[in-house]
C-alpha positions in Angstrom: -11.4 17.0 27.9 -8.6 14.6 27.0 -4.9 15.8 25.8 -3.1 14.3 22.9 0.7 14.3 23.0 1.4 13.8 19.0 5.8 12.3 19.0 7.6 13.2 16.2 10.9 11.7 14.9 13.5 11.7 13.0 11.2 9.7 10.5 8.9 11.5 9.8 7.9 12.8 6.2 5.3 14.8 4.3 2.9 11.9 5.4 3.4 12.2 9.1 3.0 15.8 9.0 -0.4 15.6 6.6 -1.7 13.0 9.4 -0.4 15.3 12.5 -1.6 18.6 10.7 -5.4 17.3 10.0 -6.0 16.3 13.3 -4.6 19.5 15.1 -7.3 21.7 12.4 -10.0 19.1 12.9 -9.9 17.8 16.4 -13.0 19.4 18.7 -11.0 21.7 20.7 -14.1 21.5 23.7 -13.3 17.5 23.6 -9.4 17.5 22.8 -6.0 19.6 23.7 -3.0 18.6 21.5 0.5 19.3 21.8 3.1 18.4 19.4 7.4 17.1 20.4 9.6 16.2 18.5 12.1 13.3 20.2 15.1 13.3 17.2 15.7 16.7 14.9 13.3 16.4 12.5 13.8 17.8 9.2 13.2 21.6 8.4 10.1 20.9 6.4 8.5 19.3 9.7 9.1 22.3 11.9 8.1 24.5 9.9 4.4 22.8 9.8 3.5 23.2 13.2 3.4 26.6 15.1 5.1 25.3 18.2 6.7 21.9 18.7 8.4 21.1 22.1 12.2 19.8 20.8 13.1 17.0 24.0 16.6 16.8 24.7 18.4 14.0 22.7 21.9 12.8 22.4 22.8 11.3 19.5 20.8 9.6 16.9 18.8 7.6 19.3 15.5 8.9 20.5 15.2 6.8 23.6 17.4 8.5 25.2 15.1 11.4 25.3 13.0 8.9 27.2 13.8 11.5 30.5 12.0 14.7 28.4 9.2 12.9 27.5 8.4 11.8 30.7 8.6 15.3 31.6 6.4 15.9 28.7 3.3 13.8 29.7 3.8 15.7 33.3 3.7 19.0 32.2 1.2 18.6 29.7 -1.0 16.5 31.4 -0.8 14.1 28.2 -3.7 11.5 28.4 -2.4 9.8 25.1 0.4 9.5 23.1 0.4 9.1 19.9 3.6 8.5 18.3 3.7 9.0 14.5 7.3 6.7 13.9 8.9 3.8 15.3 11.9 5.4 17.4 9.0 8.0 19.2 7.0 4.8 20.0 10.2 3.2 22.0 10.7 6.4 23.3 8.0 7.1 24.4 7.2 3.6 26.3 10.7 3.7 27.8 9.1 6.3 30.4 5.6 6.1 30.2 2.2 3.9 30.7 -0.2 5.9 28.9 -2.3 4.5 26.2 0.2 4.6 23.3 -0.8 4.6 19.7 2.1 4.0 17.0 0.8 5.4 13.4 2.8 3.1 10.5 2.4 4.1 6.7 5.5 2.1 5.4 4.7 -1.3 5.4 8.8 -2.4 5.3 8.9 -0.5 8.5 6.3 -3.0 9.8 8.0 -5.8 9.1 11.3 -4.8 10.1 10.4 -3.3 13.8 7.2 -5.9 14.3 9.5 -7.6 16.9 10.4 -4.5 19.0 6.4 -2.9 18.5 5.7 -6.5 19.8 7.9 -5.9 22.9 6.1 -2.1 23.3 2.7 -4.2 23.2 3.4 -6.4 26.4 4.5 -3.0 28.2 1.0 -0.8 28.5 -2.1 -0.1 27.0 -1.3 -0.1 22.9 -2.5 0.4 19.4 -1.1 0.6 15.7 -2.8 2.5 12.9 -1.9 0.9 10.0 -2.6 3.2 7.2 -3.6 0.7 4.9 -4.8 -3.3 4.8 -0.6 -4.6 3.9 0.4 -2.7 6.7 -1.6 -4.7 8.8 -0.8 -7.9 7.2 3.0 -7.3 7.9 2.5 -6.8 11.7 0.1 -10.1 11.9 2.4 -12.0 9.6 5.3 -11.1 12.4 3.2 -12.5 15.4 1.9 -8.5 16.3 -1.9 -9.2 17.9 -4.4 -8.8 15.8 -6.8 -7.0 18.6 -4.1 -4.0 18.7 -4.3 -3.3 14.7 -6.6 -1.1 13.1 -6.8 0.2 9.9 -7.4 4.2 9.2 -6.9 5.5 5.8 -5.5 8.3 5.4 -7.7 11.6 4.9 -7.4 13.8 1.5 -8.4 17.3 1.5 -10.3 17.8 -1.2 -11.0 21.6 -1.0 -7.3 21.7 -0.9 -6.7 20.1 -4.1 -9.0 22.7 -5.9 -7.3 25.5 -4.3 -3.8 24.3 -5.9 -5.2 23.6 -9.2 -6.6 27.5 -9.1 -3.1 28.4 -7.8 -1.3 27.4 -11.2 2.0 25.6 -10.2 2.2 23.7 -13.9 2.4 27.7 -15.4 4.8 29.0 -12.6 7.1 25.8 -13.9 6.9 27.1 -17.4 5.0 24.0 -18.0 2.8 23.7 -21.1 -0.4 22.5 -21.8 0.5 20.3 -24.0 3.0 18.3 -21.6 2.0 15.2 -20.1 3.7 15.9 -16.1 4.4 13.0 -14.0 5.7 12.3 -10.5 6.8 9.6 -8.5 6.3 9.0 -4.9 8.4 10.6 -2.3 10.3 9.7 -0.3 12.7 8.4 -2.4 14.4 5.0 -1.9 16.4 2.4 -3.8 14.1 -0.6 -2.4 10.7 1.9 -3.8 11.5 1.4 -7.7 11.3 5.5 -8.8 14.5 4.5 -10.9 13.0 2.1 -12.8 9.7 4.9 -13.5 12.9 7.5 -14.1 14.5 5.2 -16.4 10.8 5.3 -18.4 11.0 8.9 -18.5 14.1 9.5 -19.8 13.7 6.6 -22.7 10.1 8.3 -23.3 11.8 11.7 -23.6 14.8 10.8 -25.5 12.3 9.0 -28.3 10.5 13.0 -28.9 7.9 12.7 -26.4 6.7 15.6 -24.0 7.1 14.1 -20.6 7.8 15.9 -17.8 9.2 14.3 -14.1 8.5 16.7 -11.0 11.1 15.6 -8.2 10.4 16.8 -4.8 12.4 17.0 -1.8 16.5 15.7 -1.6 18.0 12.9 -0.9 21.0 9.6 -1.9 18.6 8.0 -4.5 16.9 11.3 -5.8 20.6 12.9 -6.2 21.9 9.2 -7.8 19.0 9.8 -10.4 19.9 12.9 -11.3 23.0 12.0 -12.2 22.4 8.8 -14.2 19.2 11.5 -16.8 22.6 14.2 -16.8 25.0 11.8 -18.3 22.6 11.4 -21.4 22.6 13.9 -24.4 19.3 16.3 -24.6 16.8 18.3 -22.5 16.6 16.6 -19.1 13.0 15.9 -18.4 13.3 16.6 -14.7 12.1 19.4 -13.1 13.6 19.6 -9.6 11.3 21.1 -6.9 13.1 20.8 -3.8 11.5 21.1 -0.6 9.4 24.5 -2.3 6.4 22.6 -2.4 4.5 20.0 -0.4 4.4 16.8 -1.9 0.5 16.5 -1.9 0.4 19.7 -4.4 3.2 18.2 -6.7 0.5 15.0 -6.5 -2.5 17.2 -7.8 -0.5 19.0 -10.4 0.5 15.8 -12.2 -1.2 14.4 -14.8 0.1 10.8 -13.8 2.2 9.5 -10.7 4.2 6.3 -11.4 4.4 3.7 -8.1 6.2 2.1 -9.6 8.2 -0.9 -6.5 9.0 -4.3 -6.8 7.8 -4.9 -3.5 5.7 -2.9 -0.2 5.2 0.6 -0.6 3.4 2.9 1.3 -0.2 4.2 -0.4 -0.7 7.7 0.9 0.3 9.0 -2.6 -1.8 6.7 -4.2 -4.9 8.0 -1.9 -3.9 11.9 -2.9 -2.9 10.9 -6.8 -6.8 9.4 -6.9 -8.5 12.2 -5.4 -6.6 15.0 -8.0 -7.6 13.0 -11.1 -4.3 11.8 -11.0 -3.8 8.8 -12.9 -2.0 5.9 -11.0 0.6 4.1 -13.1 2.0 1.2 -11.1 3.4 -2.3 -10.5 0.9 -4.9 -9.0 2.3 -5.7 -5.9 0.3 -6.2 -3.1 0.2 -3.1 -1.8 -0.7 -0.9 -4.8 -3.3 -3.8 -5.9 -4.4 -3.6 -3.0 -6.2 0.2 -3.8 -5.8 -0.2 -7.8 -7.3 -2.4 -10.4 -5.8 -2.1 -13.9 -7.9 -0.1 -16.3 -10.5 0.4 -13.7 -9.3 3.2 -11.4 -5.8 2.9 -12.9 -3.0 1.2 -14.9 -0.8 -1.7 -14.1 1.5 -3.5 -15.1 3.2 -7.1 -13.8 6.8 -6.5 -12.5 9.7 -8.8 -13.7 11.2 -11.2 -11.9 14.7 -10.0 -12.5 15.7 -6.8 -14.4 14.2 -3.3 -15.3 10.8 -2.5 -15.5 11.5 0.7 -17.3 9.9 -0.7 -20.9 6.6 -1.7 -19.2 6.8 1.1 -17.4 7.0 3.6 -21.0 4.6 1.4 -22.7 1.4 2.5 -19.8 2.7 6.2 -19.9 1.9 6.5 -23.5 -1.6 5.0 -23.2 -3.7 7.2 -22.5 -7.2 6.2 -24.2 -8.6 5.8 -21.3 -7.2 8.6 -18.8 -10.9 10.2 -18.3 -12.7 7.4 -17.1 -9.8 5.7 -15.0 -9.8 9.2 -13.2 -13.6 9.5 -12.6 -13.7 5.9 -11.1 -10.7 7.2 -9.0 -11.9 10.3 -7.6 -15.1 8.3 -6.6 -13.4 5.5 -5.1 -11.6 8.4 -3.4 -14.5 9.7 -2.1 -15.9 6.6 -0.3 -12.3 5.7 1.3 -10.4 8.6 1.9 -12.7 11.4 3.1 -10.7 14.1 5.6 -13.8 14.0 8.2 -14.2 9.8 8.3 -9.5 9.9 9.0 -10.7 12.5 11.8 -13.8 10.4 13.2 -11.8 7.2 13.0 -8.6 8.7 15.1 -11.1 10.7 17.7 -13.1 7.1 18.3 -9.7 5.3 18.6 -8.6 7.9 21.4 -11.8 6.9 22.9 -11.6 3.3 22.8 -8.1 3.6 24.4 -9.0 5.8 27.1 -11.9 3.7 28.3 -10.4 0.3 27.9 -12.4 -0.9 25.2 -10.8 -2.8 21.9 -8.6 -0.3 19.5 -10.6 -1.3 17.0 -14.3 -1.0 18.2 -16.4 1.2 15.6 -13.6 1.4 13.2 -14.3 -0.4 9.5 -12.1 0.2 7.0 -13.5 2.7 4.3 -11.7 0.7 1.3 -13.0 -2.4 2.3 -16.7 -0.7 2.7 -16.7 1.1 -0.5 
């Protein structure tokens, strides 16, 4: 039997703790033991997700100085791998110890800014990065990270669970009628991620008689900054604020449309979940949402300026809606093939195996979007 020590930090958001979550449920408990630390204060929403979660002592902001109790850690735990779901947990965690490390990455801006430090972590022990989707991977190569130590593993969607919220009602428990067309945009939010812009949209949309609704979930500079900027105009604000009431993979499946809407890298998890609800995806063709989405195929896009708002663009996609029904079928069905819950669980188990034995991270790993 082989123990997983799964390293939270300070980063870590409703993707981490979907990722860390799945495999604790799904992980053979005769072939696997997993226990959960955190090495920086995490945010409420994080503890609350896991039934116990060892908190290492930390001073300050910076996790490596917790490099001491996670040493401890592997000890007392008898960790055989770590698996470190942010940048600052990876560093931390090599600081102290040579076990196989792998570093999980969904953001692919975090790649390229930390590729020279994960580089650095590489040289140090037995390593591996899951890159949660194809861009991902591109950013650590691009920034001279081997290619041997990437693999990608797409995230898994719970299916069952999406049926379960839709039975649960969250649009009526909003006071949210039938004949509103809801829409959210992915979280977390971020100046460099574009959800103004798909804000800006909204609010124009609204303000011209329409029946859009925005779901924001979660807190934050940027969310609170677009708050402000829908306040300062005359009429019904079209936001609904959520909070951190609801996970952001239930506000995903309640939508009727969720706009990704960046002028640059963004990660894709919300893109996975918004294709398996029947969510329509209304984005920007960048790289990374191209990469999943073709326009009027599985979803709509649109090309973003060079300089300027994309907010008109943006409106003019919301309000077509001809062909919703089949863009969502072709979705779900991509969905199917490339983010099934049980392949994300096979895919991480094989990896632990590969690093324990020595063989090459990614040895009987394919990506699923690339084979469907």
């Amino acid at each position: 039997m082989s123990t997983i020590g799964h390293l939270l930090d300070a980063s870590c958001s409703w993707e981490q703790r979907l990722g860390v979550s799945q495999l604790l449920d799904r992980l053979p408990r005769d072939r696997f033991r997993n226990h959960v630390a955190s090495v920086q204060r995490s945010e409420p929403t994080m503890r609350r997700a896991f039934s116990r979660v060892d908190s290492l002592p930390h001073f300050g902001p910076l996790g490596v100085l917790a490099s001491p109790g996670v040493g401890r850690f592997v000890s007392r735990r008898g960790i055989d791998v770590l698996h470190a779901w942010g940048v600052a947990a990876a560093q931390t965690a090599r600081a102290t110890s040579s076990v196989p490390l792998v570093v999980h990455l969904f953001d692919p801006c975090v790649a390229s800014q930390h590729v020279k430090l994960l580089r650095t972590l590489w040289t140090a022990g037995p390593m591996a990065v899951v890159c949660s989707c194809e861009i991902v991977r591109r950013r650590l190569i691009e920034g001279g990270f081997p290619v041997e130590a990437c693999v990608v593993i797409r995230p898994g969607v719970d299916f069952a669970a999406i049926s379960r919220w839709r039975r649960r009602g969250l649009r009526s428990r909003l006071g949210l009628l039938k004949e509103h067309f809801v829409v959210t945009v992915p979280h977390p939010m971020a100046r460099s991620a574009g959800q103004f812009d798909a804000c800006w949209a909204v609010l124009l949309d609204r303000l011209l008689g329409s029946n859009v609704r925005l779901l924001l979930s979660g807190a934050g500079r940027e969310q609170r900054r677009i708050v402000r900027f829908v306040d300062a105009h005359e009429g019904e604000s079209p936001i609904i604020q959520l909070g951190d009431d609801e996970p952001f993979e239930q506000i995903v499946a309640t939508c009727d449309a969720i706009l990704v809407t960046p002028p640059g890298d963004i990660s894709t998890t919300s893109i996975a979940w918004a294709m398996a609800s029947e969510t329509v995806v209304i984005g920007s063709a960048v790289h990374a949402v191209a990469e999943l989405i073709a326009n009027k195929v599985n979803g709509l896009l649109y090309k973003p300026p060079a300089r300027g708002t994309s907010a008109g663009a943006i409106r003019r996609l919301l309000r077509d809606r001809a062909s919703d029904a089949k863009i969502k079928e072709v979705a779900r069905g991509h969905a199917y093939e490339a983010f099934g819950l049980r392949r994300y669980v096979e895919q991480v188990m094989q990896l632990y195996d590969n690093m324990l034995t020595g063989q090459p991270a990614g040895d009987g790993i394919h990506d699923a979007a690339v084979a469907s």
